[in-house]
N, C-alpha and C positions, 0 to 999 in steps of 0.2 A: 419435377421440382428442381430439374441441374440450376447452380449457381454456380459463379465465378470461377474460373479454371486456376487454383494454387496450387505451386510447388513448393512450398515452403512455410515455415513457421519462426516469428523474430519472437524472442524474450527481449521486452524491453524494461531495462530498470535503473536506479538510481547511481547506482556503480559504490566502492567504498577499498579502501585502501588494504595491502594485502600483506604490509608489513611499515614497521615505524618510519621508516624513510619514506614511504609512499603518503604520511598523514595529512603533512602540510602542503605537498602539492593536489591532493584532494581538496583539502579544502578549500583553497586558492579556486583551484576551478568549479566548487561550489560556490561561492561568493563571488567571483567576478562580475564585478559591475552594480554589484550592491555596497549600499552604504552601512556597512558594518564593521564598526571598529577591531585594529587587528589585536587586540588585548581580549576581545570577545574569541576571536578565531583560535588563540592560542588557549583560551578555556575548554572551547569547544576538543581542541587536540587531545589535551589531557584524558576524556571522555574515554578515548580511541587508546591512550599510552595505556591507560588502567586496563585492557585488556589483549597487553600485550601489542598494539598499534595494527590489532590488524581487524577490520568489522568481520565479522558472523556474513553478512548478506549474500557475498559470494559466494560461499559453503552451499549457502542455504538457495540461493537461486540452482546451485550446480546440482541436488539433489533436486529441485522442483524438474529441472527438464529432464532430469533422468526419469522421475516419474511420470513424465508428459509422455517422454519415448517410448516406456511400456504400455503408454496408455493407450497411444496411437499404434503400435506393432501389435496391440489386443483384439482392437474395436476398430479399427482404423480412421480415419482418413490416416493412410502411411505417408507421410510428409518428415523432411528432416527438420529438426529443430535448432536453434542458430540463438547468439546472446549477445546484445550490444548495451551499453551503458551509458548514461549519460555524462557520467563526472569522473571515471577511472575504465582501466583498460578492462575487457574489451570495450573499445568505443563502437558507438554505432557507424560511423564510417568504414572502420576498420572491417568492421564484421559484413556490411553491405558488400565491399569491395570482395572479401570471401565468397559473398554468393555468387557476385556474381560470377568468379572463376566459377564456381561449382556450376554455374550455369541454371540458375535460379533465375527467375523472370516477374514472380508477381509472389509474394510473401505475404500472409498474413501475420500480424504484429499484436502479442499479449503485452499489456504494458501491468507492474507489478505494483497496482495503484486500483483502489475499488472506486474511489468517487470522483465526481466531476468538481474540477476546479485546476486554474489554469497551471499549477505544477502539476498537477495529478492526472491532467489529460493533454489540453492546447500546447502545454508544453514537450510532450511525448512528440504529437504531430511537427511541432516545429523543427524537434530535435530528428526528424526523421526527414524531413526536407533540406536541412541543412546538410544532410550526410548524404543525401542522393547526388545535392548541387556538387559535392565536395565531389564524388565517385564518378560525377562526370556522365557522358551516355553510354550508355548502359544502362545504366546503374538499374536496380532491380524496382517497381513496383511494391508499395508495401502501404498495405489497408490497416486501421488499428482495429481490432477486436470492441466491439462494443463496453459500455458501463453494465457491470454484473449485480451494482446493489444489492437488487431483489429479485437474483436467481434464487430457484428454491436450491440448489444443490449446495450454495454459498452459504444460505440461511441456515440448513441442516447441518452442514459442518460447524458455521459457528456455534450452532448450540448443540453440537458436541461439549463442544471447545468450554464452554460453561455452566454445563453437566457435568462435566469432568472434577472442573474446581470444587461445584460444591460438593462432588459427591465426598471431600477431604473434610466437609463441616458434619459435624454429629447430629442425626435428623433434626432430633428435639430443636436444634438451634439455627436451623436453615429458614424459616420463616421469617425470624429476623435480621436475616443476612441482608445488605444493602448492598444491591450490583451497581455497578458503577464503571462505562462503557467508558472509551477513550479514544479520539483520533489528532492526527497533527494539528496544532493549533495555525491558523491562516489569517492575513490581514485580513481585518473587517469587509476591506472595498473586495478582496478576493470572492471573500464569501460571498459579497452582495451581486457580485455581476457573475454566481455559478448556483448551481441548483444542491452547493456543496453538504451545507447544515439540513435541508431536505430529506435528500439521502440516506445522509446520518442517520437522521434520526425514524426513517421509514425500516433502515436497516435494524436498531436496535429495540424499537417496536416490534418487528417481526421474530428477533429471535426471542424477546422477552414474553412475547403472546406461544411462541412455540414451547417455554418450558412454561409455562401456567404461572410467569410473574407480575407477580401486581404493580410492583412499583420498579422503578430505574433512573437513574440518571445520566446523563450525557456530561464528561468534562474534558479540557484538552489538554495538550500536553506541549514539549518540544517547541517551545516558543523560541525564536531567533529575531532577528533584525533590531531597528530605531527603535529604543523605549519608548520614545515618544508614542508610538505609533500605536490608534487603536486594534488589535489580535484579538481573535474567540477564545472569552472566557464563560465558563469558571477554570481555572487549573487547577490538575488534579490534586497538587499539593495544596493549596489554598481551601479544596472540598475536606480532603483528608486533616485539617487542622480544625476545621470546623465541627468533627465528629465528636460525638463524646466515646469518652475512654472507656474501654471493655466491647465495643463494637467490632463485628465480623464485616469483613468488606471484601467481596470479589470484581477486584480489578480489569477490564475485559479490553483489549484493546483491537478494536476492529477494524479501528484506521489504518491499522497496517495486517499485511499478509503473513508479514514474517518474523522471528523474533530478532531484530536485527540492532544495530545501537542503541536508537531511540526508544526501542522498549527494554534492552538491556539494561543500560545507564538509567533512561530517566526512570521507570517505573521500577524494577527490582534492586537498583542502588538508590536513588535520590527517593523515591513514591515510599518505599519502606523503608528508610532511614526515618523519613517523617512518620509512618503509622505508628513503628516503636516509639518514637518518640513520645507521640499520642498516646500511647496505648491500645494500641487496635490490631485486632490479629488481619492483616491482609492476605488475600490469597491471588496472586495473578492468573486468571485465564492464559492457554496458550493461544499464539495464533491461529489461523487456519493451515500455517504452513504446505503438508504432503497430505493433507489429509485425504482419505481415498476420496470424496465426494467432491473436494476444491478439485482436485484433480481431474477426476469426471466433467467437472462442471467446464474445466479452460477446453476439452475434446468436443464436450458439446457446442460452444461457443463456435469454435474450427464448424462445426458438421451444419450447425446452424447457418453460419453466413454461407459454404458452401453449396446449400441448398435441400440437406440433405436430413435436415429436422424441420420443425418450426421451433420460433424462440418461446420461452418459457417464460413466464414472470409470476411472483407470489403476492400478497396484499391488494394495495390500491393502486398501483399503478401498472401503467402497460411495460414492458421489455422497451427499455433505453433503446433509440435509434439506431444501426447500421452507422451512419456518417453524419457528424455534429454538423449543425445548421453554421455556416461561418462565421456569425458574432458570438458562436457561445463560448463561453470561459475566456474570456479578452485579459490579458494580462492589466493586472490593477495601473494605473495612471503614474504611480512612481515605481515602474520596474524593478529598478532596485531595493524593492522591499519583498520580491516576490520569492518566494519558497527555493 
């Protein structure tokens, strides 16, 4: 069952500023080439000043490959592990150009992103051709890691992750507890040319049937770009004002991995500013961050493409493809609206 011969492991991720002076040239190179007015961009900064101007996600990425390291020095595949970003240092050039000193030749690449859609994946790929072109020849080889959706090992941690919450609500009142899942809100056309809302919601089906919950609902969050522009709704504030007063609600955010600005800021500053307001005790889910089973699961991924498991998948559908069919996740027709 040999597969592919790698010496290496890429953390691929969003990147995010590491002090106040770093905020506004993030976001510049997050925006670049969208049409997003710069009075939105300086809202957005603010976000980043209120905690001190520096995001959580590098922390939080730098403790995930620590735990990747043990994971692989346990169980192995023994591969070193490497971190490049798309929008703050380390850049993925920068970091390709390290392998290849280190003499790395074909690398496989975890991108810090569960669904399909074209910031969430097509754009990982891009951003990873773009910095091979930049490194020149040599430059190392680097395969992305499959969509994990509906790995079971994903599925299990997330419903840790909201086990956890209610276990904070008093039995008697868990029944009537309203969960309520959450991922990045995406231009409409985004959604419609990826399998992005699918996933979703294949994803929060599975972990809702794994704790015995009857009901759920899916809303987004972290809306950016042209007002004009149709984005996946409901948001989660507009859910949350809809509720009536004295309601419990566990928040779950599964669109992302980690607890990073976007569920900092917008769900535990802005999402519960609105519940109080409301009246409604909120409880947020954590992400799946370190959790030992996410963990597990990105080694298995490794062992899988390597050849040295078969892939895994829970529900109704098969284990996501090995290498996206080339039309999929197309960046939506105004680019500049894109994530």
């Amino acid at each position: 069952m040999a597969g592919p011969n790698y010496d290496a492991v890429l953390i691929l991720s969003f990147g995010g500023p590491e002090k106040p002076d770093d905020v506004i040239p993030f976001l510049e190179n997050v925006l670049r080439g969208r049409n997003v007015p710069r009075e939105r961009m300086l809202e957005v900064a603010e976000h980043y000043y209120h905690f001190g101007g520096k995001s959580p996600i590098n922390d939080q990425n730098r403790e995930l490959i620590a735990g990747l390291e043990a994971e692989l020095d346990r169980h192995g595949p023994k591969l070193p592990v490497y971190w490049g970003n798309r929008n703050w240092h380390p850049f993925v050039a920068g970091t390709l150009r390290k392998m290849q000193k280190d003499g790395v030749r074909h690398a496989l690449a975890f991108a810090t992103s569960v669904f399909s859609s074209y910031s969430g994946c097509r754009q990982y790929l891009e951003d990873i051709q773009k910095a091979r072109a930049e490194v020149g020849d040599g430059a190392p080889e680097v395969d992305k890691l499959r969509t994990f959706y509906n790995h079971p090992l994903f599925i299990e941690a997330m419903s840790d992750r909201v086990r956890a919450a209610l276990a904070q609500i008093p039995p008697i009142e868990r029944s009537n507890t309203q969960i309520i899942f959450t991922a990045h809100s995406v231009p409409v056309a985004m959604s419609e040319s990826s399998d992005y809302v699918e996933q979703l919601s294949e994803s929060c089906r599975l972990v809702s049937e794994s704790l015995g919950l009857a009901t759920w609902r899916l809303a987004y969050q972290s809306r950016s770009g042209a007002p004009g522009q149709p984005w996946l709704e409901p948001d989660i504030g507009d859910v949350l004002r809809g509720m009536k007063a004295g309601a419990t609600v566990v928040v779950t955010p599964i669109g992302f991995i980690s607890d990073h600005m976007e569920v900092l800021y917008d769900l535990d500053t802005e999402a519960q500013a609105i519940a109080e307001e409301r009246g409604l005790r909120m409880i947020r889910a954590a992400t799946v961050g370190v959790h030992p089973k996410f963990v597990a699961m990105i080694r298995e991924l490794i062992a899988e493409r390597m050849g040295e498991c078969e892939a895994r998948a829970t529900g109704c559908y098969a284990p996501h493809p090995d290498f996206c069919p080339a039309e999929c996740c197309p960046a939506p027709a105004r680019r500049i609206n894109a994530r």
